[in-house]
C-alpha positions in Angstrom: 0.0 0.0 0.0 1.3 3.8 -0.8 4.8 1.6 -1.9 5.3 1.0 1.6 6.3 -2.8 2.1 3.7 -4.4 4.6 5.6 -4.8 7.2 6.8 -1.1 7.3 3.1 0.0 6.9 2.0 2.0 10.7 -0.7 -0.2 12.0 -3.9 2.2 11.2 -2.9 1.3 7.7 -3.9 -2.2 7.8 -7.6 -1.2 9.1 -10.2 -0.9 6.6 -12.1 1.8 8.2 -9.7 4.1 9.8 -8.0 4.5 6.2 -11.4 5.3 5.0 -11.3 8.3 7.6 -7.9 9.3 6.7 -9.1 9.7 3.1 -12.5 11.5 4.2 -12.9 15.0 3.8 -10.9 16.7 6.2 -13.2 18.7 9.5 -12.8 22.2 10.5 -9.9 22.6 13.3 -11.8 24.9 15.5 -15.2 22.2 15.1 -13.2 19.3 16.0 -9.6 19.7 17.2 -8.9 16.4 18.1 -10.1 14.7 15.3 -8.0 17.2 12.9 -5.0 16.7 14.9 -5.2 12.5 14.7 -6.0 12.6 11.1 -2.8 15.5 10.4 -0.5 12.7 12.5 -1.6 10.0 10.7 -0.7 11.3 8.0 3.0 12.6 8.5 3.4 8.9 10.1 2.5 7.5 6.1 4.9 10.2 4.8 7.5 9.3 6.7 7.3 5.7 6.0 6.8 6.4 2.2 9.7 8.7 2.6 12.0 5.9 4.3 11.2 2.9 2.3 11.4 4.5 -1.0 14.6 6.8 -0.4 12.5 9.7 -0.9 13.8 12.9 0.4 12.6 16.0 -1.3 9.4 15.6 -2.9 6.0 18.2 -3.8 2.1 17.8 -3.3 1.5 16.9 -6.7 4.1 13.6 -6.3 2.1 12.8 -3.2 -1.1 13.1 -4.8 -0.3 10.0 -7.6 1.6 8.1 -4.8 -1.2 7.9 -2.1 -4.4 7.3 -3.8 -7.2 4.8 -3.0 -10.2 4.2 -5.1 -9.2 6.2 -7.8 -9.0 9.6 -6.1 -6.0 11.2 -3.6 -6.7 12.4 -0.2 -8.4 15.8 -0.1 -6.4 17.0 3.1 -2.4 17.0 1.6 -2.2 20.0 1.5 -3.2 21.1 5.2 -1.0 18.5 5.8 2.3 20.0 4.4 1.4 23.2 5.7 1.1 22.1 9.3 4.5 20.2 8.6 6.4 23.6 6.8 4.8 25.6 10.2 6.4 22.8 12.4 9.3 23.1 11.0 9.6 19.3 10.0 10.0 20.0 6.0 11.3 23.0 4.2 11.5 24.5 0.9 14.4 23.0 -1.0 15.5 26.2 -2.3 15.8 27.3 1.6 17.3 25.0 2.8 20.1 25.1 0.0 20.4 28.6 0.9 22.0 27.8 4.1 25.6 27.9 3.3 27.5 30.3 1.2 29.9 27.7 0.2 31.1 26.9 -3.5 29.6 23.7 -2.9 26.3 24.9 -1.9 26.6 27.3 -5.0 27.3 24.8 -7.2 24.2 22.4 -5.6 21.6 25.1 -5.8 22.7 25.6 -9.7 22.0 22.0 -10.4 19.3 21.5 -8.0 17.3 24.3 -8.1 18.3 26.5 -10.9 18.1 24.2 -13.5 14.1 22.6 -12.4 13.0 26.2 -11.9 13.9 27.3 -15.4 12.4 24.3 -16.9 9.3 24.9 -14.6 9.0 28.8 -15.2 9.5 28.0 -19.5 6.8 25.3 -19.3 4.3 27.5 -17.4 5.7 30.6 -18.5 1.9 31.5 -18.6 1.5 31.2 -15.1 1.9 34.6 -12.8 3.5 32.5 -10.0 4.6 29.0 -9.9 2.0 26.5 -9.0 2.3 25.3 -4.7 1.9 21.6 -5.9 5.1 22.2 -7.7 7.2 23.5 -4.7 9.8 20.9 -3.8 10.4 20.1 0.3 12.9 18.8 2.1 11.5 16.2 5.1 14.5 17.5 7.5 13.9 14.4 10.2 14.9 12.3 7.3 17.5 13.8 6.2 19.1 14.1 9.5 19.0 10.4 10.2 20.2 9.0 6.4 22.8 11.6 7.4 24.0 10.1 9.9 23.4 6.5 8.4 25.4 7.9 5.8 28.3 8.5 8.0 28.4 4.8 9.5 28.9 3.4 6.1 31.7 5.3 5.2 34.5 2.8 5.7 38.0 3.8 7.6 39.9 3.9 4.6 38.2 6.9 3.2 37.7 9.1 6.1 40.3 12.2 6.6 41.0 12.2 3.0 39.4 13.8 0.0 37.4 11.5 -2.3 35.1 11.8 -5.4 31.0 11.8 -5.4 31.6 9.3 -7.8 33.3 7.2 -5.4 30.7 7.7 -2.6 27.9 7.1 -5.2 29.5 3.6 -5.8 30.1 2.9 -2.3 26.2 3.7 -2.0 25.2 1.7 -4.7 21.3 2.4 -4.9 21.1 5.3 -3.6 20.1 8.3 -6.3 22.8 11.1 -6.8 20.0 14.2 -6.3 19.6 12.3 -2.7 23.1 11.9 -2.0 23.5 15.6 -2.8 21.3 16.5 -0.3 22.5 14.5 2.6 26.0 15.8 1.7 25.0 19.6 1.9 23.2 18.9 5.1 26.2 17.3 7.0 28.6 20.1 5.3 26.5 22.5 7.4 26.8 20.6 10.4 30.2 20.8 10.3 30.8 17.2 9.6 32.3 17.0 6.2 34.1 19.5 4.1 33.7 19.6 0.4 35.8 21.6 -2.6 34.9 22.1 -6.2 37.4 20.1 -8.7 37.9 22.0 -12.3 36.5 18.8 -14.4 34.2 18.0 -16.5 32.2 15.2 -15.1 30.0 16.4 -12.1 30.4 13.1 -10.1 34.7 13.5 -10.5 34.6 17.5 -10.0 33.2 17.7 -6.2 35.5 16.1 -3.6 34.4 15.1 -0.4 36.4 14.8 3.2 34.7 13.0 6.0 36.1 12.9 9.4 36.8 10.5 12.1 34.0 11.4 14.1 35.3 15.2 15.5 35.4 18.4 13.2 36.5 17.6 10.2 39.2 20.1 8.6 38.9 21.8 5.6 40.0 20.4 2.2 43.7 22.0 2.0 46.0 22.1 -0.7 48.4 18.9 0.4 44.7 17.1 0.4 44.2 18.0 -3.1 47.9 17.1 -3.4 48.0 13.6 -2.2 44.1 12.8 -4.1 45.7 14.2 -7.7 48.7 11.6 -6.9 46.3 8.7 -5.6 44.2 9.6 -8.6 47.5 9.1 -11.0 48.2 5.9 -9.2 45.0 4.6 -10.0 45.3 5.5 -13.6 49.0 4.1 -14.1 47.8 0.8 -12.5 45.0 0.7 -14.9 47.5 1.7 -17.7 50.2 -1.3 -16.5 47.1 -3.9 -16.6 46.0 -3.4 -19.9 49.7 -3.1 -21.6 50.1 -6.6 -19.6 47.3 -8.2 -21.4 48.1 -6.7 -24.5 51.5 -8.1 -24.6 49.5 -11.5 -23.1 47.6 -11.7 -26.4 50.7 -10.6 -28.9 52.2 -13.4 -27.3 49.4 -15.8 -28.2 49.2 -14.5 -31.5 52.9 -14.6 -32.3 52.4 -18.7 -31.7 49.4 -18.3 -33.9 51.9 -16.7 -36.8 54.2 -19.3 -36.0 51.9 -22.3 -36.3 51.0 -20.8 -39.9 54.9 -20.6 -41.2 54.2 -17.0 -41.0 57.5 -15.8 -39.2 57.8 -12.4 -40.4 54.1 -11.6 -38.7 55.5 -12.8 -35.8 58.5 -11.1 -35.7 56.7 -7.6 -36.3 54.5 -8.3 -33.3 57.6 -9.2 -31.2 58.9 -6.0 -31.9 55.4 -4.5 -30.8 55.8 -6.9 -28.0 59.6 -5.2 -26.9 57.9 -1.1 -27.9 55.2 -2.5 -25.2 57.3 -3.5 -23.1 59.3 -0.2 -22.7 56.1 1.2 -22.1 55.9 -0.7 -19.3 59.2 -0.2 -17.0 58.9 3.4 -18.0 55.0 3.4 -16.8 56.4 1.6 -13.7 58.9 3.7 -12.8 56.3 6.2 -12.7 54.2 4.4 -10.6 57.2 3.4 -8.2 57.8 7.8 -8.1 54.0 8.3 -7.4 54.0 5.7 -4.7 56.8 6.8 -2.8 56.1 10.4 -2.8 52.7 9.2 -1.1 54.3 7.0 1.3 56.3 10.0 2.0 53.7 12.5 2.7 51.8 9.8 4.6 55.1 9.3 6.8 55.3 13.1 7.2 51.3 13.2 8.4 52.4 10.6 10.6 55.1 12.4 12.3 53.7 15.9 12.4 50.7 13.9 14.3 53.1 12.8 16.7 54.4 15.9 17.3 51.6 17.4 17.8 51.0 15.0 20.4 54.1 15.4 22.0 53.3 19.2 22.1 49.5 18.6 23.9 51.0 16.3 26.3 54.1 18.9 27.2 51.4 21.8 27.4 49.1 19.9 29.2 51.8 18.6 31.5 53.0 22.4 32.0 49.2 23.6 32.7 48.7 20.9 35.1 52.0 22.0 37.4 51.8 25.7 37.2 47.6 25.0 38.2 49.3 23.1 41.2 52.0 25.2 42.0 54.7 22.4 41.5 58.0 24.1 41.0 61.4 22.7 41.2 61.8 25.3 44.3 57.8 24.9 45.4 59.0 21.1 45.6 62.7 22.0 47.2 61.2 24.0 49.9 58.8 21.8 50.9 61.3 18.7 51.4 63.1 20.8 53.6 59.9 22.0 55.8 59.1 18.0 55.8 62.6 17.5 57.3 62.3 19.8 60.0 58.8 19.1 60.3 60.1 15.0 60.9 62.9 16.3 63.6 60.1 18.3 65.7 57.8 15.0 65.7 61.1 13.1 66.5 61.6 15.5 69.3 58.5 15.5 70.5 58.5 11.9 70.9 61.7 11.6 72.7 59.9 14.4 75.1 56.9 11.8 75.9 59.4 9.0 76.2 60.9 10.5 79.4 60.7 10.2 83.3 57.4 12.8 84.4 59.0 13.1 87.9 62.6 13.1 88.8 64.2 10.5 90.9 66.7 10.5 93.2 67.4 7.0 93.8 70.4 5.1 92.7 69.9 1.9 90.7 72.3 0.7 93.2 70.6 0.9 96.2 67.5 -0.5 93.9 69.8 -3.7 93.4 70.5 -3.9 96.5 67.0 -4.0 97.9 65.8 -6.4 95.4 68.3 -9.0 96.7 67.2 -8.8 99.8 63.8 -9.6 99.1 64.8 -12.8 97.4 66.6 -14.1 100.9 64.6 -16.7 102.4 64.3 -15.4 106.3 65.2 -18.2 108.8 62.4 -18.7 112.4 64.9 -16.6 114.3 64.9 -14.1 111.8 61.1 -13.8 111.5 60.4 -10.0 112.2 58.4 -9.0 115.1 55.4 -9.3 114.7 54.1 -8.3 118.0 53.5 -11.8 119.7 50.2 -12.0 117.6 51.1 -15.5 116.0 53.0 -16.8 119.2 49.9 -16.6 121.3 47.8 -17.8 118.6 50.1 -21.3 118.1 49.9 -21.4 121.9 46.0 -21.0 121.9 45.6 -23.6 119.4 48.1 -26.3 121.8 45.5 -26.0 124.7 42.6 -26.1 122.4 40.7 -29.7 123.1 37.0 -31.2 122.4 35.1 -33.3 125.5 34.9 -36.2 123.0 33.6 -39.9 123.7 36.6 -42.7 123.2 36.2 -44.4 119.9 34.7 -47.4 119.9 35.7 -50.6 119.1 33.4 -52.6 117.3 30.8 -50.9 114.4 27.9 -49.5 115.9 25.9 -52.1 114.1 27.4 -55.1 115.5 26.8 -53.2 118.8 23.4 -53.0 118.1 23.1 -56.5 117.4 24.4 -57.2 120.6 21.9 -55.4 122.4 19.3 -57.2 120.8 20.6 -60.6 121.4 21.4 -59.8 125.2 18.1 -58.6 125.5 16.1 -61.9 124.0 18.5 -63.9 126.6 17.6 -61.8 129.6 13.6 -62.3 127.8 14.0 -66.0 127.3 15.2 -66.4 131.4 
């Protein structure tokens, strides 16, 4: 439906009814607001996704009035549609949005893009006052912004930060349509993320180069980058040059054998000789390529090394901003060892200080020496010191200490009670 693949068609598509609304007659805004503003959304979301399937980036009313059409007749509301887009700012003019940038390039685009379709326009209605709205060409920005950036993550490593051809882009593309490509390419030269030059050639798709970045600013096309593509450019053309004398001389060579087969040795000395003319061709063409190829490899090497010492200069600035931010000097870093050393004799001081005796002391470690020994003597009984006659008197107290105690028996009291009880039947019994 629209030429929108099925499964890229928004989901009101697939019902019946509600496309039968979106194709009704279009209400009043102030009668039914919320009925305008669904039908107005619906209907960017099918222009986007016609946009996006199809590749479709600039396009007028009239092109969407042959594109989405059901039951033999367009939508009536289109052009309330684009107008509500343009006041959104979600499409522009295409001569607007060309205008821009002052650049060559965007010169040269608006010449091929707009010029050229407005002079065929204004001869074939040259008997129109003003040019027909259905005819004026947008630009669905959204879109362009994203294939913009899809843009950018096809563009392989080898040909960023070097100038290349439209028509090498426009191969690298493949189905993508050159007016399209021209489009995306003036948009990202605005945002800063490209940088394009004008070449003097003939062919278009040769005569604007193109210099993509490595994901920061890009710089602008210099004369060493025009330098190094005019020598990759004769590289390419001496290698193509080199094949095709190589299978040249390939098929004199076959067809010398041919002449010979046929006895016809004078042919096939005449295409020997052509074979030898081709031949010195060749080393000189090679030599050439050999030049070409060094000199690149040279100015590659040179990039190199002015990268690196560009680095080398960041990293010195940086590491000069970063000490004189934090004061470190070769005297700032001096004159604060030397605080640190007295600082460390103060804190040794002041430890030696809480180390030492409080109180002083008089006594002699002699006398201490001395008075330790004695304590380890074991005193003798006559040498016990007085104590006051406190233990003597006790010792004596505990002498005349006795208990009025019954004698121990000699027998077990159970044997004696036994007896008892035997003496007592006798004495019964008599």
């Amino acid at each position: 439906m629209f030429g929108v693949p099925d499964e890229k068609l928004p989901d009101f598509c697939r019902d019946e009814q509600r496309v039968n609304v979106l194709f009704a007659p279009l209400r009043s805004r102030q009668a039914n607001p919320k009925d305008w503003e669904t039908k107005i959304s619906h209907w960017k979301i099918c222009i986007r996704a016609y946009c996006e399937a199809n590749k479709v980036y600039s396009f007028t009313l009239s092109s969407f009035t042959s594109v989405f059409v059901r039951n033999g007749r367009p939508p009536s509301c289109l052009k309330e549609v684009l107008e509500d887009m343009k006041n959104n700012g979600e499409i522009q003019l295409l001569e607007i949005f060309l205008r821009r940038n002052k650049s060559t390039w965007s010169g040269w685009a608006t010449d091929v893009l707009i010029k050229r379709p407005l002079l065929w326009s204004y001869n074939k209605l040259k008997g129109s006052i003003t040019l027909n709205k259905t005819e004026e060409t947008y630009v669905h920005l959204e879109l362009v912004k994203s294939q913009s950036e899809e843009l950018l993550k096809r563009i392989p490593e080898k040909m960023k930060n070097r100038v290349v051809t439209l028509k090498e882009l426009v191969n690298l593309l493949e189905n993508q349509r050159v007016e399209n490509i021209k489009l995306l390419l003036h948009y990202l030269e605005n945002t800063q993320q490209i940088s394009v030059a004008i070449d003097n050639g003939k062919d278009q798709l040769e005569s604007l180069l193109i210099k993509f970045g490595d994901g920061h600013k890009v710089s602008p096309i210099s004369e060493a980058d025009m330098g190094i593509h005019t020598l990759e450019k004769n590289e390419t053309i001496l290698t193509k040059q080199l094949e095709a004398l190589e299978d040249e001389i390939e098929d004199i060579v076959k067809e010398a054998k041919v002449q010979l087969t046929k006895k016809h040795r004078q042919m096939a000395k005449n295409l020997l000789r052509k074979k030898h003319e081709l031949e010195k061709r060749i080393e000189k063409k090679s030599n050439a390529l050999l030049n070409v190829q060094t000199i690149l490899e040279n100015v590659k090497d040179s990039n190199t090394n002015a990268d690196v010492l560009e680095a080398y200069k960041n990293a010195v600035t940086a590491f000069n901003n970063s000490t004189k931010t934090q004061g470190m000097t070769e005297d700032a870093v001096e004159d604060t060892m030397i605080e640190l050393g007295d600082v460390m004799e103060i804190h040794n001081n002041i430890q030696s200080a809480l180390a030492s005796r409080p109180v002083a002391d008089d006594s002699n470690d002699e006398d201490l020496e001395k008075e330790l020994e004695e304590l380890l003597v074991v005193p003798d009984d006559d040498n016990f010191p007085n104590d006051g006659g406190q233990i003597t008197d006790l010792s004596k107290q505990m002498e005349d200490l006795s208990l009025n105690l019954p004698s121990v028996p000699n027998d077990s009291p159970v044997k004696q009670q036994e007896d008892s009880v035997s003496v007592e039947k006798q004495e019964f019994l008599n």
